[in-house]
C-alpha positions in Angstrom: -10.5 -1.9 -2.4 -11.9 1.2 -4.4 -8.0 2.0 -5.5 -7.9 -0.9 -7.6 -10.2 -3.4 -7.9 -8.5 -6.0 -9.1 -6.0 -5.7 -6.6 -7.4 -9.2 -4.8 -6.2 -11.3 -7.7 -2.3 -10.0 -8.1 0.9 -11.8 -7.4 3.5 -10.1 -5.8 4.9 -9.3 -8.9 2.0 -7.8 -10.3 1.4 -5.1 -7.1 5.0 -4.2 -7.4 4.9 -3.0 -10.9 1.6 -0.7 -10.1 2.7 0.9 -6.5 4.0 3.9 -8.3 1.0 4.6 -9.5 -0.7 5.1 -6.2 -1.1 7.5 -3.8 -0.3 7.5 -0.3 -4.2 7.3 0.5 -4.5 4.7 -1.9 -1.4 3.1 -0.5 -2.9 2.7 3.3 -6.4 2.0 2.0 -4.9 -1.2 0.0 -2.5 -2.0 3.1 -5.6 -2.2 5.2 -7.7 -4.1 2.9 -4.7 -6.7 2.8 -4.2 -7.0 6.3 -8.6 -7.1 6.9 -8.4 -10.4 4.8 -5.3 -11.9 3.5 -3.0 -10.3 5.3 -0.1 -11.3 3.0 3.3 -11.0 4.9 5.1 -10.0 1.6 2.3 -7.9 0.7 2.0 -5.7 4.1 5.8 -5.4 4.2 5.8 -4.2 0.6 2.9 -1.3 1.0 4.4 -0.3 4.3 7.7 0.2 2.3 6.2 2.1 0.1 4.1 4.6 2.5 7.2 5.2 3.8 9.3 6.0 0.6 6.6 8.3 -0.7 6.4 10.1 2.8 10.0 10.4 2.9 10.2 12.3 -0.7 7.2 14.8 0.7 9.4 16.5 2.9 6.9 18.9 5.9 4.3 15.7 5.6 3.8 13.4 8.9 3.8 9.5 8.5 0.4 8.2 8.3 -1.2 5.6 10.8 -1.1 2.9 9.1 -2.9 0.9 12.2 -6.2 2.7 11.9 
């Protein structure tokens, strides 16, 4: 994925400690790389978690669709 590059090579661990520093955009584009080829359990659950937390601090903004 463009929003981090090395993002194919992380533990769980690892993506947890950079989510904050993402945006939402960034968020879904690394939710659907993960689910094109690993598709992680722990990792999908963990982005999704996070789409949501950053959508419900922007009060006024829609959820994304995450299923595109």
């Amino acid at each position: 994925p463009t929003a981090f590059p090395g993002y194919p090579e992380l533990s769980l661990p690892q993506l947890r400690a950079r989510l904050r520093q993402f945006t939402v955009d960034q968020l879904i584009e690394l939710l659907t790389y993960e689910r094109a080829h690993a598709d992680r359990t722990e990792f999908t659950g963990m982005l999704s978690r996070r789409i949501d937390t950053v959508h419900e601090m922007a009060p006024g903004h829609e959820k994304p669709d995450r299923d595109a």
